[in-house]
GUBA-735024 format. One record per residue: x, y, z of N, C-alpha, C in turn; residue in three letters; residue number from 1. Coordinates in steps of 0.2 Angstrom, whole numbers, padded with zeros to 4 digits. Example, Ala and Ser with C-alpha at 12.3 -4.5 7.8 and 13.67 -1.06 7.14 Angstrom:
2
+-------+-------+-------+-------+-------+-------+-------+-------+-------+------+-----+
!  n_px !  n_py !  n_pz ! ca_px ! ca_py ! ca_pz !  c_px !  c_py !  c_pz ! code ! pos !
+-------+-------+-------+-------+-------+-------+-------+-------+-------+------+-----+
!  0066 ! -0028 !  0039 !  0062 ! -0022 !  0039 !  0066 ! -0016 !  0039 !  ALA !   1 !
!  0064 ! -0011 !  0035 !  0068 ! -0005 !  0036 !  0064 !  0000 !  0039 !  SER !   2 !
+-------+-------+-------+-------+-------+-------+-------+-------+-------+------+-----+
END
This chain:
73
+-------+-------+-------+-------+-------+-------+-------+-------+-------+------+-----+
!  n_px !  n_py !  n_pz ! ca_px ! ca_py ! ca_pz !  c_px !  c_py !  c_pz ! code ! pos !
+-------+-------+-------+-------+-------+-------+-------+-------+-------+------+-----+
!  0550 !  0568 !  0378 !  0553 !  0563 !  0373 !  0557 !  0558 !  0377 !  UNK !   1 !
!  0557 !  0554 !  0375 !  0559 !  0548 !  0380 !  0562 !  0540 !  0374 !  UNK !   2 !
!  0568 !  0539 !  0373 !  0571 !  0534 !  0371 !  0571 !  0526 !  0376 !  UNK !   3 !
!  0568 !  0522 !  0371 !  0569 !  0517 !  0377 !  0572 !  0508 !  0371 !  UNK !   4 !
!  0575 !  0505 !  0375 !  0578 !  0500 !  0372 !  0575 !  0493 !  0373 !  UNK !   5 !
!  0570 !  0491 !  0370 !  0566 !  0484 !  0369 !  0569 !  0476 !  0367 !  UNK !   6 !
!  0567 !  0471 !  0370 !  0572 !  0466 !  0366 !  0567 !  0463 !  0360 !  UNK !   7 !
!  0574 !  0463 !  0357 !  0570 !  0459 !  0348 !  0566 !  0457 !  0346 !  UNK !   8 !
!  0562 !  0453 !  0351 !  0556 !  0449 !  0352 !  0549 !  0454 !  0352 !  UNK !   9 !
!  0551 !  0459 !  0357 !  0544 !  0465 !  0359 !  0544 !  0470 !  0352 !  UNK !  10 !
!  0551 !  0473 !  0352 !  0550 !  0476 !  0347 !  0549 !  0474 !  0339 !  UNK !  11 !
!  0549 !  0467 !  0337 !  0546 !  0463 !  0333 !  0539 !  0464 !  0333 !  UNK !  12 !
!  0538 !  0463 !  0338 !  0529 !  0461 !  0343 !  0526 !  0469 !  0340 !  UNK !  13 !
!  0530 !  0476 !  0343 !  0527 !  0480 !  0339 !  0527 !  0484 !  0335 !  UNK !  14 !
!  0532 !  0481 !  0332 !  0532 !  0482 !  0324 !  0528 !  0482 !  0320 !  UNK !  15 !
!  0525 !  0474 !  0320 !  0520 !  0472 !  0317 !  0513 !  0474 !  0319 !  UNK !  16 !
!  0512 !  0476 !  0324 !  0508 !  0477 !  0328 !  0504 !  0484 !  0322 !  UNK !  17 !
!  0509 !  0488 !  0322 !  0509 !  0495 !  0321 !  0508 !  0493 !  0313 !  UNK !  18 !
!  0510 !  0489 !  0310 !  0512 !  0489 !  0303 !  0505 !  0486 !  0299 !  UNK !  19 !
!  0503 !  0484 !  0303 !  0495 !  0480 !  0304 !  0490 !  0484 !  0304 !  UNK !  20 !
!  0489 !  0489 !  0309 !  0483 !  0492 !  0310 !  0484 !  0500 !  0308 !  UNK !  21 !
!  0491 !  0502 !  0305 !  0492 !  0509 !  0303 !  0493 !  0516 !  0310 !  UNK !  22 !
!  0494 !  0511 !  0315 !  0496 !  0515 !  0320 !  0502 !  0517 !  0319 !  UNK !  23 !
!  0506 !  0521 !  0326 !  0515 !  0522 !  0325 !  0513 !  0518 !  0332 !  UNK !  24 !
!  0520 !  0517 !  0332 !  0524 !  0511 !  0338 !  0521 !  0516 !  0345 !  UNK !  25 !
!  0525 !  0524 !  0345 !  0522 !  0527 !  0349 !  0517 !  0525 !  0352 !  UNK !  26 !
!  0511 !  0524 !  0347 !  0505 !  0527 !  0351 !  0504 !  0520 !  0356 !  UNK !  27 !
!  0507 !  0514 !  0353 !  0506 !  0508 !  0357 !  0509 !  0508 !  0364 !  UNK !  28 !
!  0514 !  0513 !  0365 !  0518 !  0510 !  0369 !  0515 !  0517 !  0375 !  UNK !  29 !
!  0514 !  0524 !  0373 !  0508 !  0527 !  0377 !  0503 !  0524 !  0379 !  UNK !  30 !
!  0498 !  0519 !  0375 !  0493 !  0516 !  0378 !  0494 !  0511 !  0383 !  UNK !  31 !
!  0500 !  0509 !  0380 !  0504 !  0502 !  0386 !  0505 !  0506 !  0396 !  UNK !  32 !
!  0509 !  0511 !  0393 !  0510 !  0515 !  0400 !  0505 !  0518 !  0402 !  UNK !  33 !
!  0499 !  0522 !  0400 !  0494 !  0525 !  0403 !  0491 !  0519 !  0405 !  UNK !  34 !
!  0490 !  0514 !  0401 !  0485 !  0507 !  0407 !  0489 !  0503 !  0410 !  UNK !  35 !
!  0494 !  0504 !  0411 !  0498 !  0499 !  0418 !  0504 !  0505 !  0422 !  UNK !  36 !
!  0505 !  0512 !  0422 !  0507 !  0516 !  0424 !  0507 !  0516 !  0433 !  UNK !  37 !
!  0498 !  0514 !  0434 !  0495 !  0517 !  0441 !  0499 !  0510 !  0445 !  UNK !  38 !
!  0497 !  0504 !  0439 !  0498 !  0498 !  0444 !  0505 !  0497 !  0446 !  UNK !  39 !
!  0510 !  0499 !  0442 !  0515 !  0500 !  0444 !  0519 !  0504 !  0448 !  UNK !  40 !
!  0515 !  0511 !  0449 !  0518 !  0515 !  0454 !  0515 !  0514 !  0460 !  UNK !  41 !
!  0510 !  0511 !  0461 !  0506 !  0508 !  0468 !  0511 !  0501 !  0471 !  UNK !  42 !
!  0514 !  0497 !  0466 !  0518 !  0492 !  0467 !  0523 !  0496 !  0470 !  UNK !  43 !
!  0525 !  0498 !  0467 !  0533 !  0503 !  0470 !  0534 !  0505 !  0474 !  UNK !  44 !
!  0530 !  0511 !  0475 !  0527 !  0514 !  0482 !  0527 !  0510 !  0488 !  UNK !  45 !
!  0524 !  0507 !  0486 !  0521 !  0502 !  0492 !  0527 !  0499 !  0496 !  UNK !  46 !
!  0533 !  0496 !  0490 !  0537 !  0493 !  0493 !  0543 !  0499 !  0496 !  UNK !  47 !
!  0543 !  0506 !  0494 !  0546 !  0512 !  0495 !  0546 !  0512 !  0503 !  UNK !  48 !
!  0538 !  0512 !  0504 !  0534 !  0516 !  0510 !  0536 !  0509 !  0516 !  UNK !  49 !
!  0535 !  0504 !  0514 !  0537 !  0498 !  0518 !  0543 !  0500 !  0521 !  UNK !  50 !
!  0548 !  0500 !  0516 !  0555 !  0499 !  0517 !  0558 !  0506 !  0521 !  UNK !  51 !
!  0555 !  0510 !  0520 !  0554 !  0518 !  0523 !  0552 !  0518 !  0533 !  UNK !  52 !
!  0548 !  0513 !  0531 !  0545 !  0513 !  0539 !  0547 !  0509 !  0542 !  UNK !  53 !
!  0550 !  0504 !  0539 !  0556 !  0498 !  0544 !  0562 !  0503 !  0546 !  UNK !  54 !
!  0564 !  0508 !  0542 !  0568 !  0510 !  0541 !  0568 !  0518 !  0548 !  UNK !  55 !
!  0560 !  0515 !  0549 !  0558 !  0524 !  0555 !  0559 !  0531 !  0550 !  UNK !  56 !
!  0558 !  0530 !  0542 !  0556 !  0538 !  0539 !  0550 !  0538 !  0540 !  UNK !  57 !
!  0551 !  0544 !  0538 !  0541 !  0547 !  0537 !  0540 !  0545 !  0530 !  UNK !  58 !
!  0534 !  0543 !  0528 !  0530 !  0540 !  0525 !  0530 !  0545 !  0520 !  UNK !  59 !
!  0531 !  0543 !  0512 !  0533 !  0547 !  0507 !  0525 !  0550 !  0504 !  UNK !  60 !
!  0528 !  0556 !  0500 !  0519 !  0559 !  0500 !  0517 !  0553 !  0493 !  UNK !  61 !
!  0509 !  0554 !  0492 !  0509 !  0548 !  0487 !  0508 !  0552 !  0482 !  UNK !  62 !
!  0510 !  0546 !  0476 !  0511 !  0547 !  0468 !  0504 !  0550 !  0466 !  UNK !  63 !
!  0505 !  0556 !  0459 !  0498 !  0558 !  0456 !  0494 !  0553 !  0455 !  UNK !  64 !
!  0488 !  0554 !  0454 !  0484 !  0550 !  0449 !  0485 !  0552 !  0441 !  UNK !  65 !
!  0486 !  0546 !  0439 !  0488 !  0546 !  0430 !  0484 !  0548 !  0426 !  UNK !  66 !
!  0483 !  0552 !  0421 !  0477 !  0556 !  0418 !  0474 !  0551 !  0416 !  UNK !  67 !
!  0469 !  0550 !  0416 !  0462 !  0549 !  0410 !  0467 !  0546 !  0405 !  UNK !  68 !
!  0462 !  0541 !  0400 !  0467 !  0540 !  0393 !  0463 !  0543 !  0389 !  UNK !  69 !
!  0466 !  0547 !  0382 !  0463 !  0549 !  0376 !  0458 !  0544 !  0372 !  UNK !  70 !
!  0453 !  0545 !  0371 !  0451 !  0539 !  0365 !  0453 !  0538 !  0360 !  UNK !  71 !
!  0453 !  0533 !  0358 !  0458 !  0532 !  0351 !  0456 !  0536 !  0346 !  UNK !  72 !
!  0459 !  0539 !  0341 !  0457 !  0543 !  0335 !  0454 !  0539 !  0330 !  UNK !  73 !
+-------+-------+-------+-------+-------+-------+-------+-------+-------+------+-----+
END
């Protein structure tokens, strides 16, 4: 379970979004993070591992690969 706090505008954006197509907000913001999850943690990492090795750490182990997405029901 995970709370998280959207500004007015997104959460408006999924509102309707959800209200439109008889989804829940849920399932939008799941499908949001499983397709942009990887390219975020390869972004972050990268900058980790940079900064790690300027730094003379050893190199951090790397992040899972994100499951497969479910097909929509």
């Amino acid at each position: 379970m995970i709370a998280i706090r959207l500004p007015k505008e997104i959460e408006l954006r999924l509102t309707t979004l959800a209200t439109s197509t008889g989804r829940t907000k849920s399932y939008y913001v799941r499908e949001a993070l499983l397709k942009h999850l990887s390219k975020i943690e390869n972004i972050y990492m990268s900058e980790q591992r940079r900064q790690s090795t300027r730094a003379g750490s050893p190199r951090p182990a790397a992040a899972k690969t994100a499951p497969k997405r479910r097909s929509p029901k």
